[in-house]
N, C-alpha and C positions, 0 to 999 in steps of 0.2 A: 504494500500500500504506500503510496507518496504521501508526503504530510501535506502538500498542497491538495488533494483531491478527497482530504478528509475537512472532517469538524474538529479541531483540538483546542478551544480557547484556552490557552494558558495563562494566569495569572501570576501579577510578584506579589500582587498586598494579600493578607489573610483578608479575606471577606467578611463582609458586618452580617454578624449574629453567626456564627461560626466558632466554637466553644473546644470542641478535641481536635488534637490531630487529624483523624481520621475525616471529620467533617471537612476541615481548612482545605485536606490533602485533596480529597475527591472532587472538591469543587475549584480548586487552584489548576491540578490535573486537566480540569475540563473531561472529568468522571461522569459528572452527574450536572441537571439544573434543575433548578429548586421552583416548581412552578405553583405550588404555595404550602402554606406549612403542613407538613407531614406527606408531600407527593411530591419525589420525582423524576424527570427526565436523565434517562442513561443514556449517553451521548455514546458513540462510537468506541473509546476506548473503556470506557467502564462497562459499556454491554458483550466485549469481547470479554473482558475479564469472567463479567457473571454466568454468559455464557459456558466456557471451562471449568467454573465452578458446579453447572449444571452437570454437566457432562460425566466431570467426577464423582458426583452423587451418584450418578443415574448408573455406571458403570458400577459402583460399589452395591449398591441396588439389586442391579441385574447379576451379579456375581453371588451375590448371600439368598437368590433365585426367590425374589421377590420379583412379581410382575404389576406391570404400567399400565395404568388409566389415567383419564381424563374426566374429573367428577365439574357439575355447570359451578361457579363463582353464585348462584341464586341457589337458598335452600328456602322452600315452606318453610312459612311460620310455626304450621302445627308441629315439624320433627322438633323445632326446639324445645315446641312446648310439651309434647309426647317425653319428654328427655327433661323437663325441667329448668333447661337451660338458660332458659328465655327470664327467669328469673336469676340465675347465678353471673350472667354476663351483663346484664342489669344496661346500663346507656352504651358500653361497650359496641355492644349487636349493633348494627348499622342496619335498621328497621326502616321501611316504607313499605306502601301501597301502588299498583296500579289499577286502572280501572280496563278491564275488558271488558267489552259489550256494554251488557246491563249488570255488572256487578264488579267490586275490589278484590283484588284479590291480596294479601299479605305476603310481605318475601322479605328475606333479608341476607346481606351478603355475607357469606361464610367466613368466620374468621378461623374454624376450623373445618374438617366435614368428618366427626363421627356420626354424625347422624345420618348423613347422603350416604357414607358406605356400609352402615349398617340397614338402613333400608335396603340397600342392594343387595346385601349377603340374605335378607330375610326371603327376598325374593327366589332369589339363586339357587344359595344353598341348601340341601333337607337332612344329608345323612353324612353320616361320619366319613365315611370313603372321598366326599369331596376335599377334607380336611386332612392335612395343614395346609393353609393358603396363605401367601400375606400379599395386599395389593398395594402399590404405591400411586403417586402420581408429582409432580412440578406442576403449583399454580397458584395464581394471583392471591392473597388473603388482604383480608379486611376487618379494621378493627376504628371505632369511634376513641382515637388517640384524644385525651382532653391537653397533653402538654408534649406536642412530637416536639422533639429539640435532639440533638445529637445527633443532625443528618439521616441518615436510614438505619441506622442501632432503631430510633424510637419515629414508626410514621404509621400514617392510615392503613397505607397501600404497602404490601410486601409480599416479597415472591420467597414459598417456604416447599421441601419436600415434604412430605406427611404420609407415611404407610400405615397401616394394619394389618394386623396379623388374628389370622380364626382359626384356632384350635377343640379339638373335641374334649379335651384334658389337662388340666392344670400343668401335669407333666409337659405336655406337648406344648401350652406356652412357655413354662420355660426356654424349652430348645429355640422356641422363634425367638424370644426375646435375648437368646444369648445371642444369636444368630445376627440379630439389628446391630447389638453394644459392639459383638466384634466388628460390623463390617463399619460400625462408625467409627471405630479406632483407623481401621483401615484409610476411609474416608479424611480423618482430618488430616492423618499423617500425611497421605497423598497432598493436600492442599498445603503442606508447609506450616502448618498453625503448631505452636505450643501449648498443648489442650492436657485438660487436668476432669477426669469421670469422678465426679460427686454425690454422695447420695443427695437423694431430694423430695421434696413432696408434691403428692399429686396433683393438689392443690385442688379448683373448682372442678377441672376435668374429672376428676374421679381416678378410683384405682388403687389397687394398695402396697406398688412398689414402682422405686423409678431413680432415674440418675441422671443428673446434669453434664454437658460438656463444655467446659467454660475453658475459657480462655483467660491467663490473669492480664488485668490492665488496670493502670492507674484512673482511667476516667469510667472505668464498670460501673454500672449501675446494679449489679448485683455482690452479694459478698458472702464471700467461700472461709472455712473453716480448714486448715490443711495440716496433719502433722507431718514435717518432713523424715522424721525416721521411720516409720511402722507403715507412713503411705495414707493412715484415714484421711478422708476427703467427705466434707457434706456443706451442702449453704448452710444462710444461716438459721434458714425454717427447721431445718432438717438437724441441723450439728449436736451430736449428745454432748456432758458437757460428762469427764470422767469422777475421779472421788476426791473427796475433796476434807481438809480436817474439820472437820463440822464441831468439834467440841469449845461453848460457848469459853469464851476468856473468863479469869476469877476473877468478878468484880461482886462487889454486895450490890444486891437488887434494892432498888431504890421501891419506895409506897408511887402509887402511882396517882398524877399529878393534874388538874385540867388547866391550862394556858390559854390563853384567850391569842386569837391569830388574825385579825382582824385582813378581810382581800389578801388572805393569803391561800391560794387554793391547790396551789402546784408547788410540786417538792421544791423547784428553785426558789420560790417564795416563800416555802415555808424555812427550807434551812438558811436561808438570808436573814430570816425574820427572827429565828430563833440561834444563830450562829452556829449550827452546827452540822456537819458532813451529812452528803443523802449515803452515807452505810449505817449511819443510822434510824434511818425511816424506814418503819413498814408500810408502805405503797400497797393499799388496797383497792383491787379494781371488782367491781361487779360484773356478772358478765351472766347471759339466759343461754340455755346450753340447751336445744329441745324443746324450750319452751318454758326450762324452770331457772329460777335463778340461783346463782352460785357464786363465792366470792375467791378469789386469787389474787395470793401476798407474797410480793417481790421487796428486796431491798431496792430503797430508793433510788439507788443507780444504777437498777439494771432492769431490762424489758422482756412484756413477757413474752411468751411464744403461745401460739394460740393454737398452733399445731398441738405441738405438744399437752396444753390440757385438752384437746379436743381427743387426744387418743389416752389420756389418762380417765377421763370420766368416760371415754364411749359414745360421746354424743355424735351423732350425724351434721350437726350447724351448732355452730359457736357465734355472738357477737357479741359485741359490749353491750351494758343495758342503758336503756335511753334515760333520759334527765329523770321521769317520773317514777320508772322501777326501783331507780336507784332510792329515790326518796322514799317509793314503799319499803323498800329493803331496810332501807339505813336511818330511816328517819330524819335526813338529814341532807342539804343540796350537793349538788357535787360538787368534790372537792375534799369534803371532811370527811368520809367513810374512814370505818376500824373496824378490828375484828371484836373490840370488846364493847357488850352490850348493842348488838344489832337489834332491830327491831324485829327483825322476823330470824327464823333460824332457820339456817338455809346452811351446807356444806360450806369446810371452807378446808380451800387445798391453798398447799405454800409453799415453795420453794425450797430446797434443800437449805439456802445462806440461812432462812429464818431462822431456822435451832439454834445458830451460835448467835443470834442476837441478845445481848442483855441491855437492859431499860432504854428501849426502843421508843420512838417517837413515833404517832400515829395520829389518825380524825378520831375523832370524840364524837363521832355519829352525831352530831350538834353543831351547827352553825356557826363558823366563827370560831371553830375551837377547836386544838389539839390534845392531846396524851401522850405525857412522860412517863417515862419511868414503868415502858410496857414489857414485860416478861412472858414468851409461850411456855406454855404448861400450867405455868401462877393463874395467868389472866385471860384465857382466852384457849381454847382445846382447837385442835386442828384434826382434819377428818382426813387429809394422808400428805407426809411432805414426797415432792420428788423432785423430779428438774423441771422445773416450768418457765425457765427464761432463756435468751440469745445466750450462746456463747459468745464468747467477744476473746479479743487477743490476749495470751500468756494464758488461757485457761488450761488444766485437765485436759491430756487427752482422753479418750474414752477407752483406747485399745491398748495403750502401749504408758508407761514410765515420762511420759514428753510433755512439751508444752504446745496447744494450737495455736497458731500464725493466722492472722483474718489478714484477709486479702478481697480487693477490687476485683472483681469478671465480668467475663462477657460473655452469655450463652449463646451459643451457636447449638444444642440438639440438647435433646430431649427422649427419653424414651421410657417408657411406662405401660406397667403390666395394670389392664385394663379392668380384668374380670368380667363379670356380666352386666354392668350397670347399663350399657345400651342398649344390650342384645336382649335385657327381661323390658326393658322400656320398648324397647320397636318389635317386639316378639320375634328376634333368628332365632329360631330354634332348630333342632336336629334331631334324627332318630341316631342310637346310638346299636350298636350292637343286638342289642338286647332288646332291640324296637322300641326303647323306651324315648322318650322326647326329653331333651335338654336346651337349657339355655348354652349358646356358642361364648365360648371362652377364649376375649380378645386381650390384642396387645396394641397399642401406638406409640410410633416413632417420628418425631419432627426435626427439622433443618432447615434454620434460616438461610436461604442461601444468600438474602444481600449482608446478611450480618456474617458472613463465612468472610465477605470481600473487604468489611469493614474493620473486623476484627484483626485480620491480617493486617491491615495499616496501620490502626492504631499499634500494635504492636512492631511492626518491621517498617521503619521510616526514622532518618536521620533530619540536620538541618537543611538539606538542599532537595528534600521529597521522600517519595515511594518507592523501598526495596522490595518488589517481587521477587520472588520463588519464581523457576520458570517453568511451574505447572498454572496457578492463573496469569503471568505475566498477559497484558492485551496479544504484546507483541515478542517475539525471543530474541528478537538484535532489531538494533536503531545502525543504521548507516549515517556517519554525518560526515559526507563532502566539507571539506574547508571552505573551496572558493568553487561553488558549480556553475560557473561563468568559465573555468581552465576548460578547453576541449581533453586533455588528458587525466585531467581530475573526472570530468563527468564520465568518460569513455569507461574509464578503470571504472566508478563508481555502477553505471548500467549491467557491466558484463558481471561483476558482483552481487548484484542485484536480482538480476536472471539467475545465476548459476542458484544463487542461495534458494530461491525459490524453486526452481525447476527440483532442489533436493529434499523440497517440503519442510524448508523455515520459514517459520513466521516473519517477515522483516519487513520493516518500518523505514521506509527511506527520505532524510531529512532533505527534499529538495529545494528549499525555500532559499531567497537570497538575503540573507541574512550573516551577522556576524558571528562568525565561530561562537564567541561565549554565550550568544544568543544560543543556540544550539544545543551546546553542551549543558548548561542550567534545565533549557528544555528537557532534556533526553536524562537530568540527574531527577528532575521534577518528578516525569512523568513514570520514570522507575524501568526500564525496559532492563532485561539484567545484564545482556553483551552488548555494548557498543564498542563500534567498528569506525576508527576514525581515517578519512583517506584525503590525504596532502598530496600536496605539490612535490614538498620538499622528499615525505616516504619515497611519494612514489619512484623517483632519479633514484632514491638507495632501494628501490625495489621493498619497500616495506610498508605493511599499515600497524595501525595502531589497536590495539585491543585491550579494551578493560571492563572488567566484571563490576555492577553498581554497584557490589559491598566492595570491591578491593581498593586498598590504596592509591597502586600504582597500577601503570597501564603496561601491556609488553607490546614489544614489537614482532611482528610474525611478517612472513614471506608473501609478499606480492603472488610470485607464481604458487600455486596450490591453497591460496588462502580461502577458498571458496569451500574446499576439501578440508581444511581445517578448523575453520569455524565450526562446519556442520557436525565433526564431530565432537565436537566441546558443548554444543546445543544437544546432539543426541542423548551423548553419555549425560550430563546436567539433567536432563527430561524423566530418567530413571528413578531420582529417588532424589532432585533436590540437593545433593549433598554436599555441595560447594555453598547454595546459600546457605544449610545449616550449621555450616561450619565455620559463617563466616564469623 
């Protein structure tokens, strides 16, 4: 391809509202344009890129003998709401109407499709013999983004791979679900990414196992838990927290005390107000689990995990309880809730830290008012402690003697053992063996692929642009003629040109007439990984110039056979990356 018969706006300023690398780069690149927030346009060298990222999916895919459809971007209203969903994806769902004929009909654009490919399986499939299946597909999704920012990490519109897998046997999901986790190790490694498999939670999708692939980066919007000796890995929904010395300090327990706290309702208000540290507050939050209420006590500086009491009490829905339950509960507005003297008695689970609390600071289930000098056991009885909050950094690890390291990521895949929460919702069902009918026992595996593109930059990019890997690189060598106005410069540069292509490389030929450094900034910007530089001056000593975008320096190689030479330095590179990982 000539640079003059493409579209490559390159930019030198970072562009306004442009916050990670990875944003700056793509749109500096002339990657992407931004046709309003959270949608956009992939310009020539960023759709080659996503392109190859397709490709590598779709091969890792076809190799772990998963097969390809095509499911529509429009789902019925009713699957969501057959599925419940419609309620758990809440302003999310991108919901309208149109009218045909004489009636509306309701649709709304998929931000996933277990629901379109479980109606399909219900269709389809009946008996065991058609199973194990898993289908994939590459296609557009859609999500009502209330704050997209970070370029394509966070937008309406994204283009994600999404499989399923239909099993007749719990056993039988396993093997597809080991099946997906290895072929996406396979998958990132191939794309050059430094990816880290985390446990994770299922979260609204449903399901009762699953694992993240993240990638670490300092501008993640996600945050991973990682022990670097023993290996555990879990976000931070997911991260247990290990043992910890729970025996309270020898202090004498003070008589317990009421303080008047006036607009003070929040731990930072309250320890300002009363001078002292939140590891001493016990932080009571109210929360309706199923429908009943229940209270959970964390030390003041630490949050809780909702996961986790959601799988300690059993409950199907957790959420905080709104202004007025709380006042039934606690007697008291929010703010000042405690465990001692609630108004209604209602379970109260707590965190492991609470045991070693002595004369703890708490709400006075009364307006305006705290409690000193709070003791569990003395004042207040607890119905079970365990771990109920975030891990955070220097914690316990759960497996091993270590300490957790929290860390920034970027998910790029996802993959989760489903169970039957669709298939009893959309009735797949199946005759088994034994002619008995069962509900189909699934799996889902997802892959952002513009976040595969983003996440590679963010991570692999210096001051002067974008290092590709030359598996999505757009292109795998920039030619850049010095002076293409020399007839001997251009002549050597054409037949270079030809040859490289006729050997099926990708090349990029800088034709423009422009100044060298103009060029080379270009060609460092835009990240291509061999450039091939051809002078005046080489060329009299019969030499070009060649340099790798991680390397320092550049070598010089032979005019005659260079064409045979490149190609093999592109070929071998194309195998497994290993020059950029090494660089």
């Amino acid at each position: 391809m000539l640079w003059s018969r493409s579209l490559i706006p390159t930019m030198k300023e970072t562009p306004e509202g442009a916050e990670i690398p990875s944003h700056v780069l793509m749109l500096r690149a002339g990657l992407i344009n931004q046709v309003m927030a959270g949608a956009y346009t992939y310009l020539p060298l960023g759709l080659r890129a996503l392109r190859k990222a397709e490709q590598i999916v779709r091969r890792g895919m076809d190799a772990a003998a998963a097969v390809e459809l095509l499911m529509p971007a429009l789902t019925p209203i009713g699957l969501f709401e057959q599925t419940g969903r419609i309620h758990s994806f809440g302003d999310v769902l991108i919901k309208f109407e149109v009218k045909r004929q004489n009636r509306k009909v309701q649709m709304a654009l998929g931000p996933t499709h277990e629901e379109t490919i479980t109606d399909l399986v219900a269709r389809q499939i009946s008996s065991y013999r058609q199973m194990p299946i898993t289908m994939y597909q590459i296609q557009t999704k859609f999500r009502n983004e209330e704050r997209p920012r970070f370029g394509v990490l966070r937008t309406s519109e994204f283009i994600m791979k999404d499989a399923y897998s239909f099993d007749a046997t719990v056993e039988g999901l396993n093997e597809s679900y080991k099946a997906m986790y290895h072929a996406y190790c396979g998958i990132f490694e191939r794309c050059g990414l430094d990816y880290l498999a985390v446990e994770a939670e299922s979260g609204p999708i449903g399901g009762d196992a699953s694992h993240e692939f993240m990638v670490l980066a300092d501008n993640g919007e996600d945050t991973v838990l990682h022990c670097a000796d023993c290996g555990y890995a879990a976000n931070q929904e997911k991260a247990e927290i290990g043992c910890r010395d729970l025996v309270p300090p020898d202090f004498a327990k003070e008589p317990i005390t009421k303080v008047p706290t006036p607009g003070a309702t929040t731990i930072e208000q309250v320890t300002k107000f009363l001078k002292v540290s939140a590891q001493r507050m016990i932080k009571t939050l109210i929360y309706v689990a199923d429908g009943k209420p229940l209270a959970v006590l964390l030390r003041g500086d630490h949050e809780a995990n909702e996961g986790k009491v959601r799988r300690l009490t059993g409950a199907a829905r957790i959420e905080l309880a709104d202004p007025k339950v709380i006042e039934e509960v606690t007697g008291a507005p929010v703010g000042f809730a405690g465990p001692v003297g609630l108004k209604q008695t209602i379970p109260i689970f707590a965190d492991r830290e609470i045991e070693k609390i002595v004369n703890g600071i708490t709400g006075a289930n009364e307006a305006e008012t705290h409690l000193k000098g709070v003791n569990p056991g003395r004042d207040f009885q607890v119905t079970a402690f365990a771990d109920l909050r975030n891990a955070v950094d220097g914690d316990p690890c759960p497996r091993c003697s270590s300490k957790l390291a929290m860390r920034h990521a970027i998910e790029i895949g996802h993959v989760f053992k489903l169970g039957t929460k669709y298939s009893d919702s959309l009735n797949a069902r199946f005759l088994d063996q034994t002619e008995h009918l069962n509900s189909i026992i699934m799996g889902c595996y997802g892959i952002g692929i513009n976040r595969i593109i983003a996440a590679l930059i963010e991570t692999c990019h210096d001051a002067n642009g974008i290092i590709w890997p030359m598996s999505l690189a757009p292109y795998e060598v920039v030619l850049s003629p010095v002076k293409v106005t020399d007839p001997a410069t251009k002549e050597a540069t054409d037949r270079l040109y030809g040859e490289l292509t006729a050997a099926g490389i990708e090349v990029l030929l800088d034709d423009r007439d422009v100044r060298a450094g103009v060029k080379f900034k270009d060609a460092d910007l835009i990240g291509i990984p061999l450039r091939i530089v051809i002078s005046e001056r080489g060329l009299k000593d019969g030499k070009l110039e060649m340099k790798w975008r991680w390397g320092k320096e550049a070598e010089l190689i032979d005019l005659a056979g260079a064409s045979a030479s490149i190609a093999i330095n592109v070929v071998d590179e194309r195998k497994d990356n290993a020059r950029f990982r090494a660089r």
